[in-house]
Residue frames relative to the residue before (quaternion, step in Angstrom):
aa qw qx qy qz dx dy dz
X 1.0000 0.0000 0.0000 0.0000 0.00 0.00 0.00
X 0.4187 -0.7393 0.4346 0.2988 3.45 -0.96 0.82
X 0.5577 -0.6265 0.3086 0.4486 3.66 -0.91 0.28
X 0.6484 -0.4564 0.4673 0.3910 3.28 -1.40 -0.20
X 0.4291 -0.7271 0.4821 0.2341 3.55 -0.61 1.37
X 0.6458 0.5114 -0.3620 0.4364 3.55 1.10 -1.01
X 0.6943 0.3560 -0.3879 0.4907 3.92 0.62 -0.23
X 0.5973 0.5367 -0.4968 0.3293 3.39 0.69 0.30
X 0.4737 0.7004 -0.2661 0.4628 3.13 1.81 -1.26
X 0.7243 0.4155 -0.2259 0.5017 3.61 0.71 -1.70
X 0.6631 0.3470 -0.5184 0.4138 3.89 0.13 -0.24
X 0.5381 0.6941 -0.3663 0.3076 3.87 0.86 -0.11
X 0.7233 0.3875 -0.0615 0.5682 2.64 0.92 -1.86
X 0.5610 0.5706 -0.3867 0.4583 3.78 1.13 -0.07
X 0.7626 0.2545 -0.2586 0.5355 3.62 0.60 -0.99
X 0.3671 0.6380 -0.5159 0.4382 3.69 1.04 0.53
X 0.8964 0.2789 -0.1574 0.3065 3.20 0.60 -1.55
X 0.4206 0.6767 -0.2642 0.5434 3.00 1.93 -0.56
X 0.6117 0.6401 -0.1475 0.4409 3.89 1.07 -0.34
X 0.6217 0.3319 -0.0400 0.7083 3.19 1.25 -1.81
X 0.6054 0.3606 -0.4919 0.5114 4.05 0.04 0.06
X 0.7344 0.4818 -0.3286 0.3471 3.39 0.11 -0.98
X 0.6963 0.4166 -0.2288 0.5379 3.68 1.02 -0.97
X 0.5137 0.6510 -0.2886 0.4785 3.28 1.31 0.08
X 0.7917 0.3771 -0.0920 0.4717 3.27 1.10 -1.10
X 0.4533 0.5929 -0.3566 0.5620 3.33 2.06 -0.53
X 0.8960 0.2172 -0.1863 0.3396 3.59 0.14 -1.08
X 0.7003 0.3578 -0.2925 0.5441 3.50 1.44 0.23
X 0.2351 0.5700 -0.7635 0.1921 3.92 0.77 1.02
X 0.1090 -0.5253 0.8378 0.1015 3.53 -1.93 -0.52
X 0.7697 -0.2680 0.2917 0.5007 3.58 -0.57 0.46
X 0.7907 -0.3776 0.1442 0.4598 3.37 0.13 1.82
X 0.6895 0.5461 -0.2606 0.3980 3.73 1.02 -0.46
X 0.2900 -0.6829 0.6679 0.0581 3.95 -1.13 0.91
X 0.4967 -0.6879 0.5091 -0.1447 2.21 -1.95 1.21
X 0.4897 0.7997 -0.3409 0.0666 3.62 0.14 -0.21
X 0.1944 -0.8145 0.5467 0.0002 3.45 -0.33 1.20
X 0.0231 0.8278 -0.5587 0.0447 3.04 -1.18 1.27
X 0.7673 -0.0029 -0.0824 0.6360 3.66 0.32 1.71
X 0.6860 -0.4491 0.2008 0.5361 3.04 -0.08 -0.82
X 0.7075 0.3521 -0.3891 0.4733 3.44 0.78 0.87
X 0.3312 -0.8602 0.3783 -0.0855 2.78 -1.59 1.60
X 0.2624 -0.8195 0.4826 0.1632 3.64 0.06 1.09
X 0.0306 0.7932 -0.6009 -0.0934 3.46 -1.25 0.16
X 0.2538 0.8425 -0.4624 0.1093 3.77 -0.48 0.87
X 0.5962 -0.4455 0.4174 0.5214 3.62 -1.21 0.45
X 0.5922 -0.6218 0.4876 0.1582 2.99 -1.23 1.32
X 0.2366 -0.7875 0.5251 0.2194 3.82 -1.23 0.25
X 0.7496 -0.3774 0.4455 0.3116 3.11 -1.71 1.47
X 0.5718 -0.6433 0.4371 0.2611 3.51 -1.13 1.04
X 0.7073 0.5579 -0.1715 0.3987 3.30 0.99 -1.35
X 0.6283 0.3693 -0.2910 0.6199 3.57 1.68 -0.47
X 0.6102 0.4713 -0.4789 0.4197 3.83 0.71 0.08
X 0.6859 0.4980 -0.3424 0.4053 3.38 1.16 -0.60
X 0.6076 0.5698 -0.2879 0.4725 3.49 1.28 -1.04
X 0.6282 0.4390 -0.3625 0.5303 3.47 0.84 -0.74
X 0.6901 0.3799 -0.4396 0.4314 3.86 0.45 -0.48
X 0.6404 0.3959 -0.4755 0.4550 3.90 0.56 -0.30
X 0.4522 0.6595 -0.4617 0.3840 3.62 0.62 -0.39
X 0.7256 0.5455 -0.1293 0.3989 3.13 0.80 -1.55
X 0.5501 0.5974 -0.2206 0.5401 3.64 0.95 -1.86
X 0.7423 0.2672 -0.3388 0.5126 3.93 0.36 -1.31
X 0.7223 0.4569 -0.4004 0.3305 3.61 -0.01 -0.67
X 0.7809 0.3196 -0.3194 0.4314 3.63 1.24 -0.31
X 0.3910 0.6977 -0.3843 0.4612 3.08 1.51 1.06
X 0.6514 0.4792 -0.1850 0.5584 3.03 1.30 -0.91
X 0.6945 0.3349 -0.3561 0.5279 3.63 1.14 -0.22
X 0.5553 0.6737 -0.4410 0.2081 3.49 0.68 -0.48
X 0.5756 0.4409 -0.4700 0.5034 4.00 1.07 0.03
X 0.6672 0.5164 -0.3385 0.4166 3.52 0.77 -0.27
X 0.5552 0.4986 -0.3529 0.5645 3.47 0.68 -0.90
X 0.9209 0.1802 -0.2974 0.1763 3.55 -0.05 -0.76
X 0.1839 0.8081 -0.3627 0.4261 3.17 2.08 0.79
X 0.1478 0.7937 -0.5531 -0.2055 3.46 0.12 0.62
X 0.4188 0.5842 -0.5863 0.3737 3.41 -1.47 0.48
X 0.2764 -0.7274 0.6139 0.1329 2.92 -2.08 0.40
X 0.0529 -0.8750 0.4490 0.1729 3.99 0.23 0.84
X 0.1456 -0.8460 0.5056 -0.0861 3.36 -0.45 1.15
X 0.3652 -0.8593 0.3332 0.1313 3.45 0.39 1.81
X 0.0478 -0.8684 0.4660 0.1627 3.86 0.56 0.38
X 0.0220 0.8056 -0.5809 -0.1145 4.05 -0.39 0.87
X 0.8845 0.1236 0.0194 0.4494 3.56 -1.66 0.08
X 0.8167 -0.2642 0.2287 0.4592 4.11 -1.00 -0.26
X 0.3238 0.5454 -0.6880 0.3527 3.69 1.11 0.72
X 0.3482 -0.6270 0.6524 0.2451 3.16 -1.86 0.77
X 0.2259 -0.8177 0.4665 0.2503 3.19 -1.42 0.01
X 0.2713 -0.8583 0.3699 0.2300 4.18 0.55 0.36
X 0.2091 0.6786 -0.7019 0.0552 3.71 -0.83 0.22
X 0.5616 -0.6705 0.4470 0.1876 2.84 -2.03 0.20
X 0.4343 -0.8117 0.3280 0.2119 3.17 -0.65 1.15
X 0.5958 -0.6977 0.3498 0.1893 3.05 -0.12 2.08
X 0.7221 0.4681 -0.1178 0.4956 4.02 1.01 -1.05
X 0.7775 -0.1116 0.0001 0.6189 3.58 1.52 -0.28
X 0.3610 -0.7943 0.4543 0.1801 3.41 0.05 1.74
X 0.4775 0.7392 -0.3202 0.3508 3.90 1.61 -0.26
X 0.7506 0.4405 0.0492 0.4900 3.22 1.84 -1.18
X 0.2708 -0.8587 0.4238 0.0981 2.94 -0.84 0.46
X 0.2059 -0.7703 0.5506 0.2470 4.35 -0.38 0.30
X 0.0230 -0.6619 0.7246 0.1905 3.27 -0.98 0.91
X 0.2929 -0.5775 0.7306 0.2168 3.31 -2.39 0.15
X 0.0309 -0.8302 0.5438 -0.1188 3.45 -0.63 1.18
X 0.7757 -0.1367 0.3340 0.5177 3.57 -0.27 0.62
X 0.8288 -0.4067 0.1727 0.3434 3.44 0.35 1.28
X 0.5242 0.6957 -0.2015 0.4479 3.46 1.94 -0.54
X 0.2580 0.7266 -0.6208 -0.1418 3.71 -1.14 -0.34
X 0.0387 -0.8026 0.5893 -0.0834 2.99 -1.63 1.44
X 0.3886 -0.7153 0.5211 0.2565 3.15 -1.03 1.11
X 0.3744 0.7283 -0.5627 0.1129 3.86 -1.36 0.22
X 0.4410 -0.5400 0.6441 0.3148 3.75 -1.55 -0.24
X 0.4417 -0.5260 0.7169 0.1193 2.89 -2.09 0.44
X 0.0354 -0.5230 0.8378 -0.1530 3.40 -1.41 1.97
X 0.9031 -0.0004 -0.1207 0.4121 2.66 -2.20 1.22
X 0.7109 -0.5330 0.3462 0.3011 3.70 0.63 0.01
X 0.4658 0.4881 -0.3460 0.6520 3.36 1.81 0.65
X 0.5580 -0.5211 0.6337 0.1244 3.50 -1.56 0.99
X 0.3191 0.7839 -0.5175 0.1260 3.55 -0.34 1.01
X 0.6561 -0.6651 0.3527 0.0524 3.28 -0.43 2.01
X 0.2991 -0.7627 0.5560 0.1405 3.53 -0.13 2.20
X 0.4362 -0.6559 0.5397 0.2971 3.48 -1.19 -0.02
X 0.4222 0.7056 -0.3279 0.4652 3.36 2.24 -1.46
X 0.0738 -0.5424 0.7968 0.2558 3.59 -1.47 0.49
């Protein structure tokens, strides 16, 4: 079986970033202390111990391993049970709404905060 493309991706983009932090911290200690500026805001702190910059990146690498089949899933799966409704907009009039009820679909608007069922198609 071939590997997983997404852990190849992640050792890349790992020793990319694992790279740029480190040369970061070489050329911006100050008395044991980092820099790092992002836009227009700027952080300064006591630098970290190699062994915790690295541990903290595998930490990372595994935890965005474990999300990477999900992240690239697109969609959104929304489990629907018993007389929950569900709403979307109604692609044909942006005024309206579609509910899914119990096996049902209906088009309509909300008054006073009740769902009340256009006749208009």
């Amino acid at each position: 079986m071939a590997p997983h493309k997404s852990k190849s991706i992640l050792g890349e983009i790992e020793k990319a970033v694992v790279t740029k932090v480190v040369m970061k911290n070489v050329a911006l200690k100050k008395g044991g202390a980092t820099t790092v500026r992002f836009g227009s805001a700027t952080v300064s702190a006591t630098s970290p111990k190699q062994v915790e910059l690295l541990r903290n990146v595998h930490t990372g690498r595994l935890a965005l391993a474990r999300a990477a089949t999900k992240i690239v899933k697109a969609g959104v799966s929304l489990p629907v049970s018993g007389s929950v409704p569900l709403y979307r907009a109604d692609p044909k009039d942006p005024a309206r709404l579609i509910r899914e009820l119990n096996g049902r679909t209906s088009a309509g608007v909300f008054v006073n905060g009740k769902f009340k069922i256009s006749t208009r198609r």
